[in-house]
C-alpha positions in Angstrom: -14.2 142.4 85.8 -16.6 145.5 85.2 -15.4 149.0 86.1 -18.1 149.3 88.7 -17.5 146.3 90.1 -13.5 147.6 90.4 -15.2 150.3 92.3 -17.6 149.1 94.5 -14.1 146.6 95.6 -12.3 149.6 96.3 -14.6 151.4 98.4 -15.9 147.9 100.7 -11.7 147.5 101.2 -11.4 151.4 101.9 -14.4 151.3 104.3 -12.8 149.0 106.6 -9.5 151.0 106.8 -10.9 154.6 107.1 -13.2 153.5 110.1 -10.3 151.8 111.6 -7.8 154.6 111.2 -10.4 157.5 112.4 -11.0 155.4 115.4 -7.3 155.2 116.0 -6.9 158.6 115.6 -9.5 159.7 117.9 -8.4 157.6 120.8 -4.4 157.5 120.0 -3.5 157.6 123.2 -6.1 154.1 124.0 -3.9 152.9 120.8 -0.5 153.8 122.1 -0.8 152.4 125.3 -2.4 148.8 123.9 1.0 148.9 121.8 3.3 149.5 124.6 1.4 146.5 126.9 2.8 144.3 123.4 6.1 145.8 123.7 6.7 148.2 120.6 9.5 150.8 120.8 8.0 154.4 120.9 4.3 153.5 120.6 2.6 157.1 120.3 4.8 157.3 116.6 3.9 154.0 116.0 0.4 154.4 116.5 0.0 157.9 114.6 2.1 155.9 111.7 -0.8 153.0 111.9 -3.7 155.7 111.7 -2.0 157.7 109.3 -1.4 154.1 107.0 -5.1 153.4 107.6 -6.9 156.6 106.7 -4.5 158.0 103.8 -4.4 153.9 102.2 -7.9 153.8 102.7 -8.6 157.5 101.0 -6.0 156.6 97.7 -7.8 152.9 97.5 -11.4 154.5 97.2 -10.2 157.4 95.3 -8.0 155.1 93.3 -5.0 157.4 93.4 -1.7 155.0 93.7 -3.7 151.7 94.0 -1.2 149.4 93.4 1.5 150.6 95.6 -1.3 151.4 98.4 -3.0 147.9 98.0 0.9 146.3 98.9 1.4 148.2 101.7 -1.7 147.3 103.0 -1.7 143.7 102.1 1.8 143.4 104.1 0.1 145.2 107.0 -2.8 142.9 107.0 -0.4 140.0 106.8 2.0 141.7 110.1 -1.2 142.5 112.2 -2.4 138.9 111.4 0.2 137.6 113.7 1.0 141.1 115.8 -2.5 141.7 117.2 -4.5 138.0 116.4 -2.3 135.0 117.0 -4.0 132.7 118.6 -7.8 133.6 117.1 -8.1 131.5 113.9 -10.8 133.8 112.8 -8.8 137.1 112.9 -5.8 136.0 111.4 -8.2 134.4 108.5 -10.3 137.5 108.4 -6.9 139.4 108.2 -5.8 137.1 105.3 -8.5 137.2 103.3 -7.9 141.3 103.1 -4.6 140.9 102.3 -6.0 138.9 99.6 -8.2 141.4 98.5 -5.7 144.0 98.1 -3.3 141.3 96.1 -6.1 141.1 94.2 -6.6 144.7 93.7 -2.9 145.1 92.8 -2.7 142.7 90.2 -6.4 144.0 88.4 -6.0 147.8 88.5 -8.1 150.3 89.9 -10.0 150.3 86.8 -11.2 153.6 85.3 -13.3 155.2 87.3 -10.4 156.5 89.6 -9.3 160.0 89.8 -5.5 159.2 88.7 -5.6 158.0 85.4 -2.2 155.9 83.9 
C-alpha cells in the first residue's frame, strides 16, 4: 500500500471522529443526558471522556502521531458502541464494525511516512 494511500485512510477514519467528537462537545450536556436515559454512572465525565477520545484519536490518526496505540483504542470503542448505542440496528453495529476494522487495519500497516511522528 502507497504512502498516499496510508494517508488519505487516515484522514477518511479521522473525519468521522473529529465531526463526532466536536458535536459532542458542543452539545455535552444533549450527550450527557442521552447517557444517563442508558444508565451510565456519572455521565457528564463520561461524555467529556467520549469527546475528548473522539477529537484527540481523530487529530493523532490524521496527523499520524501514536497511530497504532490510537487506532486500538478506537477499534475497542467502535466495537463497545456497536452494542452500547446500536443493538438492535443491523446496520449500525455493521457500520460500527467495519471501522473497527479499519482501524485494525491501520494498526497492523502503519501510519506510513507521511506522518508527523516518525519511528
Amino acid at each position: 500500500m502507497t504512502n498516499q494511500a496510508l494517508l488519505v485512510g487516515r484522514l477518511l477514519l479521522a473525519a468521522l471522529f473529529l465531526v463526532a467528537g466536536y458535536g459532542k462537545i458542543t452539545g455535552i450536556d444533549g450527550f450527557a443526558s442521552m447517557l444517563a436515559g442508558k444508565g451510565f454512572p456519572q455521565p457528564l465525565i463520561m461524555a467529556y471522556g467520549v469527546a475528548a477520545l473522539e477529537l484527540v484519536g481523530g487529530l493523532a490518526i490524521a496527523t499520524g502521531f501514536l497511530v497504532r496505540p490510537f487506532s486500538l483504542a478506537l477499534a475497542a470503542f467502535c466495537v463497545a458502541t456497536a452494542f452500547i448505542g446500536h443493538l438492535g440496528d443491523t446496520t449500525e453495529m455493521l457500520k460500527n464494525f467495519a471501522i473497527a476494522g479499519g482501524f485494525l487495519v491501520l494498526a497492523a500497516s502503519g501510519p506510513g511516512t507521511l506522518t508527523v511522528q516518525r519511528d
